[in-house]
C-alpha positions as CSV (number, residue, x, y, z in Angstrom):
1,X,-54.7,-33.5,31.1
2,X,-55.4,-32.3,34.6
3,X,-58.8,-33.0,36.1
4,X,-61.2,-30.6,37.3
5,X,-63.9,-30.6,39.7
6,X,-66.6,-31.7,36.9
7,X,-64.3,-35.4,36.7
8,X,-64.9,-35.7,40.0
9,X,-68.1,-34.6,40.0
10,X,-68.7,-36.9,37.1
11,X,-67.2,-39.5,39.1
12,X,-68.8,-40.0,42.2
13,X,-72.3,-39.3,40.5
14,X,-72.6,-36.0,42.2
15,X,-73.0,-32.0,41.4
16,X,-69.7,-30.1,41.4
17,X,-71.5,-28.3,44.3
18,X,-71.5,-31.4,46.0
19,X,-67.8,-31.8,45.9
20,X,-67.1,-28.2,46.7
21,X,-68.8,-28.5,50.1
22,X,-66.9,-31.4,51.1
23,X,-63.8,-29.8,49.8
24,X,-64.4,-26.7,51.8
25,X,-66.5,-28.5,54.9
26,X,-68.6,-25.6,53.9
27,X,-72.3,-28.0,54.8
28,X,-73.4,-30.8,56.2
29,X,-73.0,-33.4,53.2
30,X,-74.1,-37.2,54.2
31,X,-71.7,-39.9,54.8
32,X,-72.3,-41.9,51.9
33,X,-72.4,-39.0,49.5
34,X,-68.9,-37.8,51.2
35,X,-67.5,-41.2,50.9
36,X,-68.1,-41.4,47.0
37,X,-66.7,-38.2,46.5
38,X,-63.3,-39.0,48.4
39,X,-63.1,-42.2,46.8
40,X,-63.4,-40.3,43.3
41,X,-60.6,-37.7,44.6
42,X,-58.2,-40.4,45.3
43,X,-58.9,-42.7,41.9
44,X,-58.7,-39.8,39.9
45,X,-55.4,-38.0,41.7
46,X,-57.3,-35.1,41.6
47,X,-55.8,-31.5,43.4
48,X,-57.8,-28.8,43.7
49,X,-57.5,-25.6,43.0
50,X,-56.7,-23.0,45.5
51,X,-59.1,-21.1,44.6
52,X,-61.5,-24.0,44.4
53,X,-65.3,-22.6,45.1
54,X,-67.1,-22.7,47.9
55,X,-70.9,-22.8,48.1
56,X,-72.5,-21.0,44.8
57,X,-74.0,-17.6,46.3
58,X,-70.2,-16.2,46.3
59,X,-70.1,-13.5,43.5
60,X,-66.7,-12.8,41.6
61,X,-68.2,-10.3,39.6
62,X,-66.4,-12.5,36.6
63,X,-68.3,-14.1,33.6
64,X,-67.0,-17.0,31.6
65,X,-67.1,-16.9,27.6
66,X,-66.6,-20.5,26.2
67,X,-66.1,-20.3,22.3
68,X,-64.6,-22.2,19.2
69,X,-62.2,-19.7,18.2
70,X,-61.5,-16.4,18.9
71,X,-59.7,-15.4,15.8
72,X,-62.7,-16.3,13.6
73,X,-64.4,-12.9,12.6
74,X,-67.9,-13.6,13.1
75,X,-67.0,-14.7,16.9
76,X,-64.4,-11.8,17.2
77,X,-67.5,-9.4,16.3
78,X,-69.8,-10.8,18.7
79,X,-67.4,-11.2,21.8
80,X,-67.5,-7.7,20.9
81,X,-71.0,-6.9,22.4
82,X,-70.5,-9.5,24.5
83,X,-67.4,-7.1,26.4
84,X,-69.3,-4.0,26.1
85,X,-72.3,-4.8,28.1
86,X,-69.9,-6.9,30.4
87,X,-68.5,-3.9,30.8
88,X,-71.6,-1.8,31.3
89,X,-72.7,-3.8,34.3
90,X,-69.0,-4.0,35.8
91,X,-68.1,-7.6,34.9
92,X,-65.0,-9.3,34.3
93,X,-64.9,-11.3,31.0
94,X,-62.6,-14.9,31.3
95,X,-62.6,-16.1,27.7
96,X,-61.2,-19.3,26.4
97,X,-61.1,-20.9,23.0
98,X,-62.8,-24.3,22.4
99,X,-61.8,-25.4,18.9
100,X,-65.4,-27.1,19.0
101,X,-64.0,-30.2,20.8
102,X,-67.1,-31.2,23.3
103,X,-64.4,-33.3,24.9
104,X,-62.5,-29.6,25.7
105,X,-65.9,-27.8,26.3
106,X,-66.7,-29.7,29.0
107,X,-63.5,-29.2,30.6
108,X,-63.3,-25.7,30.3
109,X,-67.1,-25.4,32.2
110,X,-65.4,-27.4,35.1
111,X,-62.7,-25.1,35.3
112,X,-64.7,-21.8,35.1
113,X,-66.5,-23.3,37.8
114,X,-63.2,-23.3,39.6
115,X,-62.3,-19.7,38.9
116,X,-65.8,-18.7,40.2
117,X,-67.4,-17.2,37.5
118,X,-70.9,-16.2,38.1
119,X,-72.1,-17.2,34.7
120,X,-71.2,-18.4,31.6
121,X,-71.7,-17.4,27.3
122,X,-71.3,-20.3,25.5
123,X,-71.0,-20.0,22.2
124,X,-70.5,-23.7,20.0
125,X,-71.5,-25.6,17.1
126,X,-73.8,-27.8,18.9
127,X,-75.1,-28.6,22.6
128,X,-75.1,-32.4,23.2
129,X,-76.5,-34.3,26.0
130,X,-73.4,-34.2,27.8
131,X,-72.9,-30.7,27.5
132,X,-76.5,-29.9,28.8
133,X,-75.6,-32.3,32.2
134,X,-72.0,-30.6,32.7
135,X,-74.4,-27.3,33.3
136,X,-76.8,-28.8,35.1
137,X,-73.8,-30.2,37.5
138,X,-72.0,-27.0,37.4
139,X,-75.6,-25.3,38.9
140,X,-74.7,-21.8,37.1
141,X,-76.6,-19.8,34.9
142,X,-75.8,-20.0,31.1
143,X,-76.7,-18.3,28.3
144,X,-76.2,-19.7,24.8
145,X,-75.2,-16.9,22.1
146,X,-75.4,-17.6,18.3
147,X,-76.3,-21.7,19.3
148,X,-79.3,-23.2,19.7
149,X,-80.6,-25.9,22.1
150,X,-82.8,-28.2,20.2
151,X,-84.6,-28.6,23.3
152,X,-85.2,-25.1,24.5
153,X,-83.6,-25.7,28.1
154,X,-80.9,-23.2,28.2
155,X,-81.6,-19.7,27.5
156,X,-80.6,-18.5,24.3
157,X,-79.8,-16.0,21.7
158,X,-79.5,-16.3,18.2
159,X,-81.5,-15.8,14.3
160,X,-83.3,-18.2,12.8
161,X,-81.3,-20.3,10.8
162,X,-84.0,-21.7,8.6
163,X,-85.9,-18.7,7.8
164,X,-82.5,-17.1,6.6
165,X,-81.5,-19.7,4.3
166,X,-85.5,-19.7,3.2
167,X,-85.2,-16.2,2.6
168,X,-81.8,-16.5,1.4
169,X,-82.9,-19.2,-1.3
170,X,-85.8,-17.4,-2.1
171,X,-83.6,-14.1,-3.5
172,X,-82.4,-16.5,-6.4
173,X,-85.9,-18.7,-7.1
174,X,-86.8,-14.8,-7.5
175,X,-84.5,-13.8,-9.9
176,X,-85.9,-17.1,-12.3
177,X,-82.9,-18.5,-11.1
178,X,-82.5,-22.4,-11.6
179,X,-79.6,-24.3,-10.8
180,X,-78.8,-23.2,-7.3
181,X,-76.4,-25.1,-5.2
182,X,-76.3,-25.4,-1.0
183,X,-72.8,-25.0,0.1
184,X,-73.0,-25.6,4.2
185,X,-70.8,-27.3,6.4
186,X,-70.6,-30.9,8.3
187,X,-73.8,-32.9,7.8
188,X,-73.4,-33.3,11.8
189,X,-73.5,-29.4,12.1
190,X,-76.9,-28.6,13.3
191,X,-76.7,-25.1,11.9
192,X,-76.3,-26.5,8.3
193,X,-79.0,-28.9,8.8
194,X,-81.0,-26.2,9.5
195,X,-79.9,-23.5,7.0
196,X,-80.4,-27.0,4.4
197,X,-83.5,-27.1,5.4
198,X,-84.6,-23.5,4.8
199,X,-82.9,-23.8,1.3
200,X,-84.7,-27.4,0.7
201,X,-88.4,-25.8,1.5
202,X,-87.7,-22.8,-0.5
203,X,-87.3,-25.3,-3.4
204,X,-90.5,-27.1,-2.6
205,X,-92.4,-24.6,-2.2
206,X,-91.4,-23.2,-5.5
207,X,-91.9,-26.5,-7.4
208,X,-88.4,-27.3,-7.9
209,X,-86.9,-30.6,-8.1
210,X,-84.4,-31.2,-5.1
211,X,-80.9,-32.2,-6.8
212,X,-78.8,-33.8,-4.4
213,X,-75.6,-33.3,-6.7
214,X,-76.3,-29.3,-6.2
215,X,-76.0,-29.9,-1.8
216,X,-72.1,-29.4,-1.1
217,X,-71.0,-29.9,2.7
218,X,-67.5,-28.9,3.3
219,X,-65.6,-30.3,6.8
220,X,-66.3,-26.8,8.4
221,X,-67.1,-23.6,7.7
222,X,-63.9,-22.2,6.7
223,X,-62.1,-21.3,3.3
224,X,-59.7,-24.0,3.2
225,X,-62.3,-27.3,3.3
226,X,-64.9,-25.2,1.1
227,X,-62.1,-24.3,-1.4
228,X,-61.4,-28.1,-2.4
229,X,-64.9,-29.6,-2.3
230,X,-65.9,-26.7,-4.8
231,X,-62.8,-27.8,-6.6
232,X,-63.8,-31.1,-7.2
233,X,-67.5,-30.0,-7.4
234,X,-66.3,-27.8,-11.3
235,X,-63.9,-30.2,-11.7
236,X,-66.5,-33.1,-12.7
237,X,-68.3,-31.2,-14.6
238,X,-70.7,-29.9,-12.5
239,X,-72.1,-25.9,-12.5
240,X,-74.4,-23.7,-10.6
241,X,-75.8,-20.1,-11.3
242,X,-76.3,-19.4,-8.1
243,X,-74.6,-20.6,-4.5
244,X,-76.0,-20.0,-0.9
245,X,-73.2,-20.4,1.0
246,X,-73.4,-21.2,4.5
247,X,-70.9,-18.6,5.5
248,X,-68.9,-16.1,3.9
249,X,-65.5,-18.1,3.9
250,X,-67.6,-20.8,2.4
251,X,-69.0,-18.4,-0.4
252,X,-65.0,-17.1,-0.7
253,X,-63.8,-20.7,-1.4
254,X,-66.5,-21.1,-4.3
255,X,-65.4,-17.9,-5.8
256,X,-61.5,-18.6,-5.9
257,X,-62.5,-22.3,-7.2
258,X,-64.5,-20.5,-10.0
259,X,-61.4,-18.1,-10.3
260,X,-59.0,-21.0,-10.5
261,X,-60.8,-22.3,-13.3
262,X,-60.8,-19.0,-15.1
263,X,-64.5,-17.9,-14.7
264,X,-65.3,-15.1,-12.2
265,X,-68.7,-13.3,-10.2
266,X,-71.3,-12.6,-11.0
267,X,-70.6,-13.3,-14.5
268,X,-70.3,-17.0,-14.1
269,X,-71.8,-17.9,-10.8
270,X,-74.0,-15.5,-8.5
271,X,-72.6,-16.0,-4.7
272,X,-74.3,-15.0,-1.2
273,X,-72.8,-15.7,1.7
274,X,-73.8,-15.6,5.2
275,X,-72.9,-13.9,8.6
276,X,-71.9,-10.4,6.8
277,X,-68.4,-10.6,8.1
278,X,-65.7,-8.5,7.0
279,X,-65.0,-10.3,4.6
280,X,-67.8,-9.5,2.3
281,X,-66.7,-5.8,1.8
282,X,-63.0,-6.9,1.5
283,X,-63.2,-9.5,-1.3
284,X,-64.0,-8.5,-4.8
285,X,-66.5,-8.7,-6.1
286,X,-68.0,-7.6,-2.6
287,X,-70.4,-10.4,-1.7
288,X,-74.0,-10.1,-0.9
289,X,-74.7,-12.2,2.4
290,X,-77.5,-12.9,5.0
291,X,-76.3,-10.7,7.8
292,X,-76.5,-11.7,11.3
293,X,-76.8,-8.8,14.1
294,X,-73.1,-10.2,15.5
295,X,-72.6,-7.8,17.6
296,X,-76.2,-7.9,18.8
297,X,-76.0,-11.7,19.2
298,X,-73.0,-10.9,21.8
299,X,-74.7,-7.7,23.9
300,X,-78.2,-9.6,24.1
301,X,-76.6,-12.5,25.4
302,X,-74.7,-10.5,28.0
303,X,-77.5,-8.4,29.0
304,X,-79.8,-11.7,29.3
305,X,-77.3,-13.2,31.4
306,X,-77.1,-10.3,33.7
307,X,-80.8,-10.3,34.2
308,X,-80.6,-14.1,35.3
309,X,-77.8,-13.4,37.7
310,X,-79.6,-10.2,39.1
311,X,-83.0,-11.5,39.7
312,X,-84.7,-9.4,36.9
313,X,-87.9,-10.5,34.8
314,X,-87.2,-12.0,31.8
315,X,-90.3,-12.2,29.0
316,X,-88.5,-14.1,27.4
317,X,-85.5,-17.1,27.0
318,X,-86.0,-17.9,24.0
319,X,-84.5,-14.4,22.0
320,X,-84.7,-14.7,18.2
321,X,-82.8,-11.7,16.3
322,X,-84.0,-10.1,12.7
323,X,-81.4,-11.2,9.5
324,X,-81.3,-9.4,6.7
325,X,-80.0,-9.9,3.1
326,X,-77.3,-7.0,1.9
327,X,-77.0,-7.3,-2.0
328,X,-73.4,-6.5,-3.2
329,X,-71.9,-7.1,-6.5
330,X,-71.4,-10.8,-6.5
331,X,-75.1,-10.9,-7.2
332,X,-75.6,-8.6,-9.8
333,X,-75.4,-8.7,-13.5
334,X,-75.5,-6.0,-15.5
């Protein structure tokens, strides 16, 4: 893989600033700081880019959009907003695809660096240590959209996780429902551990025992992985009334494992999803879910974003949207 400007900032132990002005000669940079930066040039072959920065207060009128996967609905809907206000205040969008990989993320920073984006939406499944330096080296302002920073350093917009799952959980314990299973994703994906815990205090609160055989984490939060662990969840025997699902494909996967086994919704299982993709009015039965404002989650970003790079006030950098839960047919009985 080629390097970027963020390996050789990463290098010689210096911003990516750093190394543009002695790239460019564009400022006075000391001799020992220039030295380490030439030395990590040559060790790491590195050529840049003719169209390699120069000193930050150069404006492209171009915004970077880092996330996992473009052709997944949910972030389909929110680059959405994210466009239209781009748009609105007469920015260029440059948008790449992650897969998730910090390894990739980190790379894809250094190079919007190069390209000269003003700022960056970064949209993924968690923001590590390493991620939070690459901004800090890269010195531009970032938004987060639809991710949280455990640490509340980065500007961000998204719902609250564990309140929807609480609420979500709380739909069923409401309808005397008993046996309810948590279907989320990795058990390293912070947005499970948080939707877990929202379904785990729902239960507490309510006085019901916690079943660990009833919390099922698929590798992701796609159809595929969610389809065989429910598989092998029916297949030993086990059953649920009710599922909150993580996500919609998650929720879709329990359903066609139910199907496979000849049983259906809602007659056999009661299923809610989350994100309101799509795919909950597509699917039949159509499948109540936790909706998330997507496309709000991509034009608040945006909009926050162009306030940081204009110099506006800002109340606030912390922006938690409402979620709602829309009752379809996979819920009701009767």
């Amino acid at each position: 893989m080629n390097k970027t400007i963020y390996d050789v900032a990463r290098e010689a132990g210096v911003s990516m600033a750093t190394v543009s002005r002695v790239l460019n000669g564009t400022a006075v940079v000391k001799d020992e700081t220039k030295a380490k930066v030439q030395a990590a040039i040559e060790k790491l072959a590195y050529r840049p880019n003719a169209v390699a920065r120069g000193l930050a207060s150069k404006r492209t009128k171009t915004i970077g959009v880092i996330l996992p996967d473009v052709s997944d609905l949910f972030h389909a809907e929110v680059l959405r907003g994210i466009e239209d206000i781009a748009t609105m205040y007469q920015y260029h969008i440059i948008l790449t695809n992650s897969d998730a990989r910090e390894e990739r993320e980190i790379d894809l920073i250094g190079t919007m660096w190069e390209k000269q984006v003003d700022g960056l939406v970064f949209i993924s499944d968690q923001i590590t240590k390493e991620i939070v330096r690459t901004f800090e080296q890269a010195q531009l302002p970032v938004v987060l959209c639809a991710t949280d920073d455990p640490e509340g350093r980065i500007p961000s917009v998204a719902i609250d996780n564990e309140s929807a799952a609480y609420d979500a959980t709380r739909f069923f314990l409401e309808k005397g429902i008993g046996q309810i299973v948590f279907f989320g994703g990795p058990t390293t994906h912070p947005v499970t551990a948080e939707r877990r815990r929202g379904y785990e205090r729902a239960l507490r609160e309510a006085g019901q025992p916690l079943q660990e055989h009833l919390i099922l984490h698929a590798t992701d939060l796609k159809y595929e992985g969610a389809h065989g662990v429910a598989a092998e969840f029916l297949q030993s025997g086990h059953r649920a009334e009710a599922v909150v699902a993580a996500s919609d494909e998650i929720a879709l996967g329990y359903l066609n494992a139910v199907r496979d086994r000849g049983g259906n919704s809602p007659q056999d299982v009661l299923l809610l999803g989350f994100d309101n993709t799509r795919l909950s009015t597509i699917v039949r039965p159509e499948l109540t879910t936790v909706a998330q404002p997507t496309y709000d989650l991509g034009a608040v970003s945006m909009r926050l974003l162009t306030k940081l790079l204009q110099d506006e006030p800002i109340e606030n950098y912390t922006v938690r949207l409402p979620h709602s839960i829309i009752e379809r047919t996979s819920t009701k009985r009767g």
